[in-house]
C-alpha positions in Angstrom: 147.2 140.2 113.3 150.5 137.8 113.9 150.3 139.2 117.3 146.9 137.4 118.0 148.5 134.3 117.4 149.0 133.3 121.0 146.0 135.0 123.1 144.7 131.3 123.8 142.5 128.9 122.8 138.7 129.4 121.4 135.7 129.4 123.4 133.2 127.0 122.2 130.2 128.6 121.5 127.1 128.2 123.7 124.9 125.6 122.8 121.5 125.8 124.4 119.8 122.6 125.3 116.4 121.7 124.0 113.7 121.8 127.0 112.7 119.0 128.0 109.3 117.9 126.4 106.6 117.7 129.0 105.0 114.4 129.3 101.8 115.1 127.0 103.7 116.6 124.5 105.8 113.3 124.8 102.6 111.3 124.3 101.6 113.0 121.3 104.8 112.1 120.0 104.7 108.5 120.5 101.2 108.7 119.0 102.0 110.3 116.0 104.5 107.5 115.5 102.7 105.1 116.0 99.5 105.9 113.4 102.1 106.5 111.1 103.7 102.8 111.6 99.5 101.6 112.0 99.0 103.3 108.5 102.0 102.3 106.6 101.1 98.4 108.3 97.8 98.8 106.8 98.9 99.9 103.2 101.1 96.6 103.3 98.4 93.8 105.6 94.7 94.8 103.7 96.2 93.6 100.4 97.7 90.5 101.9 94.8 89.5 103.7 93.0 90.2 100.7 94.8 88.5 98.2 95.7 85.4 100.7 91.6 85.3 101.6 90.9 84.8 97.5 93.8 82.4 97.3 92.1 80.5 100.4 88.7 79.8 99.4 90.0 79.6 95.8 92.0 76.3 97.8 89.4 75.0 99.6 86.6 75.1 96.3 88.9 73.2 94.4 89.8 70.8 96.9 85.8 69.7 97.0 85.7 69.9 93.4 83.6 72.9 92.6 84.9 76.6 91.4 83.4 80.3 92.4 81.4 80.0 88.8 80.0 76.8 89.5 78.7 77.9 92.7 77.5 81.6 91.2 75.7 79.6 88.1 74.0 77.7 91.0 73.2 80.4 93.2 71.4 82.4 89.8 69.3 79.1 89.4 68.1 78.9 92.6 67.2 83.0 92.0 65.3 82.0 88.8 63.3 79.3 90.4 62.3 80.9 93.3 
């Protein structure tokens, strides 16, 4: 085996290329991507625009001086006098 020593350097081994994706399978790609990034958005924007919506008219009752029961204890008189 000492005599191997010197027969040269190593081949690198052959590394085959991926092919080339075509450009629907491309498409599909970029779509899978992208309801993955519309779904994860989703999890993370409903509850904010939820939370911010409450928070909102929550603001807005109070700043004319009435609350969300006020305006339900109305609503069920109106109901019981109609």
């Amino acid at each position: 085996m000492t005599t191997e020593l010197h027969e040269g350097p190593l081949e690198a081994p052959a590394v085959a290329t991926p092919a080339k994706l075509t450009w629907r399978q491309q498409r599909q790609v970029r779509r899978r991507r992208r309801v993955w990034f519309e779904e994860i958005l989703g999890w993370i924007l409903v509850p904010l625009i939820v939370i911010g919506s409450y928070w909102l008219i929550e603001l807005v009752l109070n700043g004319l001086g009435t609350s969300t029961e006020a305006i339900i204890n109305g609503i069920s008189a109106l109901k019981a006098n109609l």
